[in-house]
N, C-alpha and C positions, 0 to 999 in steps of 0.2 A: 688071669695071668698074675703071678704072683710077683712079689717089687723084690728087686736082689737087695741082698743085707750090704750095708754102708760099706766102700771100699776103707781098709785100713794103711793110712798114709805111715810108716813106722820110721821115719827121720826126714831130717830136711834135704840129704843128697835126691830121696827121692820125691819126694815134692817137686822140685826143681827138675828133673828130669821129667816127671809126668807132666808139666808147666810147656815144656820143651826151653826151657832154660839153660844157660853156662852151668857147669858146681858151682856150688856157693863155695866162698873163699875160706871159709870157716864152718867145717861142720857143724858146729852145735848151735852157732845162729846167724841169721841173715836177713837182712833189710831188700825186701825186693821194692822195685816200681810197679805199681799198677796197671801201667800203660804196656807192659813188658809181656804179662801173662794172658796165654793164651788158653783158651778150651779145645785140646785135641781132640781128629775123630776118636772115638772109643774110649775118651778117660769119662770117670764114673763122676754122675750127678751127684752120690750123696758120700760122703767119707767120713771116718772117725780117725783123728789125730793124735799122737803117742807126745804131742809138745805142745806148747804154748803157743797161740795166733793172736796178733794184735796188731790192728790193722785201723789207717786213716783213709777212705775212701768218697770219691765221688765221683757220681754217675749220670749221665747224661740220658735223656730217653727215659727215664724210669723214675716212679715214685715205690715207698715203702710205706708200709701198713707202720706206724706207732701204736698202740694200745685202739683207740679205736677211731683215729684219725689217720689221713694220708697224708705222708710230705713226701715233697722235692728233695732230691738230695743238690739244694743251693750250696747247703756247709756241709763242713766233713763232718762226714759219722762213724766213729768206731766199734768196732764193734772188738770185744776178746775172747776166747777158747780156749780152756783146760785143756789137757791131755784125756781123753775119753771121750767128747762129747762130739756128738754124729752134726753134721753141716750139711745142707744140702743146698743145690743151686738150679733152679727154674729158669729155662731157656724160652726168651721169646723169642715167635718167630716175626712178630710184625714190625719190629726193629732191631735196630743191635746198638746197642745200648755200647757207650766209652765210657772207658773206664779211668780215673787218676787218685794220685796218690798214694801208699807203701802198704805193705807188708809187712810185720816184724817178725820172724820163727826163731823160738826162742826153745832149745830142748834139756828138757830137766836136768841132767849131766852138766849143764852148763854152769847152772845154780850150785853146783853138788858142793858139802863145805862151806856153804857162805851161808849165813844169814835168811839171805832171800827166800833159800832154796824150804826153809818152814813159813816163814813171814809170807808168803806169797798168796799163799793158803785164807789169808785172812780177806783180800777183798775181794768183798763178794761179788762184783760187777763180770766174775768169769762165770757166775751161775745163774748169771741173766740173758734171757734168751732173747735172739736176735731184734726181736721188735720192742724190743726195749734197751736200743742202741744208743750210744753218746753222743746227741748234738751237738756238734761243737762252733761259737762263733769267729769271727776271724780273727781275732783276739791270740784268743784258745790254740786254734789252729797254728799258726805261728810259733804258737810257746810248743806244744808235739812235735811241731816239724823240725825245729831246732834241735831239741833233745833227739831225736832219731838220726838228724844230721851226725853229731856228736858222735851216735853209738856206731851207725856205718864209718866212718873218718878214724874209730879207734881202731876195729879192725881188719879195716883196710889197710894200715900202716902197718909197720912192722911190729907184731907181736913181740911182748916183752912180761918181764914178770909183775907189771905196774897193771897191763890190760884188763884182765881180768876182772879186778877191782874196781875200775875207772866204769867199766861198761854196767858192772852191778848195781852200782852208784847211779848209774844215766837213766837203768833199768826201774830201779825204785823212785828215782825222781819224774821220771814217767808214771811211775801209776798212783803216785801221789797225788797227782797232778788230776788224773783220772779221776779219784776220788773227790777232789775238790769241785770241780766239773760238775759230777754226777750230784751233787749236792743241789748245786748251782740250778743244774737241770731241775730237781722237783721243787726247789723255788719260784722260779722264774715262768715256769710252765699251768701259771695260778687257772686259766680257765679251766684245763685239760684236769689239773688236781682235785679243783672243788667239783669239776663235776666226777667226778674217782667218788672222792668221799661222799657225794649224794647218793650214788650208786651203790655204794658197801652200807652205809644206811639201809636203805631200801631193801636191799639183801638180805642184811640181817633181818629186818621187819618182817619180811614174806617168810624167811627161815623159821623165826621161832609161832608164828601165828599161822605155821601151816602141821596140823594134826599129823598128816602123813609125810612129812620133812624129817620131823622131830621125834617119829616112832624111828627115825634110822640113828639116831642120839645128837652129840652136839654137832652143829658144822666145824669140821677141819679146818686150818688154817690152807691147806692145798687145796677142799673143797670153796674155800672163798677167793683165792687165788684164781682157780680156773675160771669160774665164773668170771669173774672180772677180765677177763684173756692176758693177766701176766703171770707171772714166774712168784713164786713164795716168797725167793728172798727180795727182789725188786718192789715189792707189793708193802715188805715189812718196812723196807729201807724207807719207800715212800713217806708210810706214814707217822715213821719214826721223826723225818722230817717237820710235815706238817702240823703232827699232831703232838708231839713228844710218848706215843702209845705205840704200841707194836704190833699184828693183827690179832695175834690171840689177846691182847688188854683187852682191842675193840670188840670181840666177839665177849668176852669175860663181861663188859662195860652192859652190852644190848642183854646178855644175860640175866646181870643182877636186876636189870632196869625190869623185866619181865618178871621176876621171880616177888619184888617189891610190888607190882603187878598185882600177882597173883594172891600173895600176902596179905594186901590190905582190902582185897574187894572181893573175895572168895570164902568157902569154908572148905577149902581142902588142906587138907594135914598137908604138913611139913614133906613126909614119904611122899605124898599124892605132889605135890606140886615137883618134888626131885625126881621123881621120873615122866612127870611131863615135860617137862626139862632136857627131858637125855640124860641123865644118870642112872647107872647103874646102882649107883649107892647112897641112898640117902644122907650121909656121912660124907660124902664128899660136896655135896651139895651145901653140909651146912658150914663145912668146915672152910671152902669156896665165900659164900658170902659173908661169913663173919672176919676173914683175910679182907675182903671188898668192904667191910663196912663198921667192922669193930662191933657187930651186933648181931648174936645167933638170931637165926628164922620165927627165931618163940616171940625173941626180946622185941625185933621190929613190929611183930604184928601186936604185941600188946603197948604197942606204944600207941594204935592207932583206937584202943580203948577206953 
């Protein structure tokens, strides 16, 4: 039996209707309650969204998978969504799981003309997939909840020519906010991290010292990603982080180390080691480590003379 293609949600009137919800008081965006939304018979497990989701939740009954640990959803966790990107929701039947906390739907037209509406685009935490969600402590929490407060309270009142403005303002100081966070999160998260980087280690290791890995050329920065079960740009952001490198440096880094390798305890040519390598082109190869080293492939190995 074949799985139906993602329902597509195309504004927030209907969101809210499919929710079995009131309209939202303002089409273009709306702060729901958690506790509010319901799962109808016959609305669709998996959907792609034409607006923005950003969303403080916690859930009772239920843990979630993080990278390769399980938590409680004790603190709120956010999770956000682009306009395009497919969500899906898995029904238990051994309990039922409560739900609290908001909803933010936010539709592109809202941003239109303002700032936001390119600026938005830059953080990347909406290109991070769901299990690599925003733990947030109570702290935290309190400062989103406030800012959301603000943004329902504005347009709930009566719309004026200042609104629009005021909520863009509460919109970016939220996901500033986010960003900060999210920072926070691959600091503070030190077991879970170093054991990340022992893992992408290891990766890279088994990658380049495996003959039939390396006849498919270098590893991708998506092919290291997946392996590791995150998302590209979460994986980059990580180690941007911890390490001040980004993952194609790390990979760039395990490469020159291997080619230095092969350089000083080998007789294979320069060509011979750039395409055990994974290049296509010897010239790229040299032109790669002497960028990494200030020293073409000839210069290093006759250094070791």
């Amino acid at each position: 039996m074949e799985s139906k293609p993602p329902y597509r949600i195309r504004n927030i009137q209907e969101f809210h209707r499919l929710r079995g919800l009131p309209p939202p008081e303002h089409p273009l965006i709306s702060v729901i309650d958690y506790s509010t939304i319901h799962l109808l018979p016959g609305n669709p497990l998996s959907w792609v969204l034409d607006y923005y989701s950003i969303s403080l939740k916690r859930t009772t009954h239920a843990k979630m998978r993080y990278g390769q640990q399980d938590y409680d959803f004790d603190s709120g966790v956010m999770f956000f969504m682009a306009p395009g990107q497919v969500f899906s929701v898995t029904v238990d039947d051994d309990a039922v799981p409560k739900h609290s906390g908001w909803i933010l739907l936010i539709h592109p037209d809202f941003l239109w003309n303002t700032p936001l509406a390119k600026s938005i685009k830059r953080y990347e935490y909406f290109d991070y997939a769901v299990n690599e969600a925003l733990f947030l402590s109570e702290k935290e929490e309190v400062t989103m909840n406030n800012i959301v407060h603000n943004i329902r309270q504005e347009y709930h009142s009566n719309i004026d020519q200042f609104s629009q403005n005021i909520i863009i303002s509460q919109i970016e100081t939220l996901l500033n906010y986010a960003e900060r966070f999210y920072q926070r999160q691959f600091i503070t998260r030190k077991i879970t991290n170093h054991q990340l980087l022992d893992q992408l280690e290891q990766l890279l290791t088994d990658y380049f010292n495996n003959d039939e890995l390396m006849a498919e050329g270098l590893p991708t920065v998506q092919y290291v990603a997946e392996a590791l079960h995150l998302s590209a740009n979460y994986l980059s952001g990580l180690l941007k982080v911890l390490t001040g490198q980004s993952t194609q440096q790390h990979i760039q880094e395990k490469l020159i180390g291997k080619a230095k390798e092969k350089l000083s305890t080998t007789d294979l040519s320069v060509s011979e080691i750039a395409y055990d390598l994974g290049f296509e082109h010897p010239q790229s190869f040299s032109k790669l480590f002497k960028a990494k080293t200030n020293l073409t492939p000839s210069a290093f190995r006759q250094s070791f003379n």
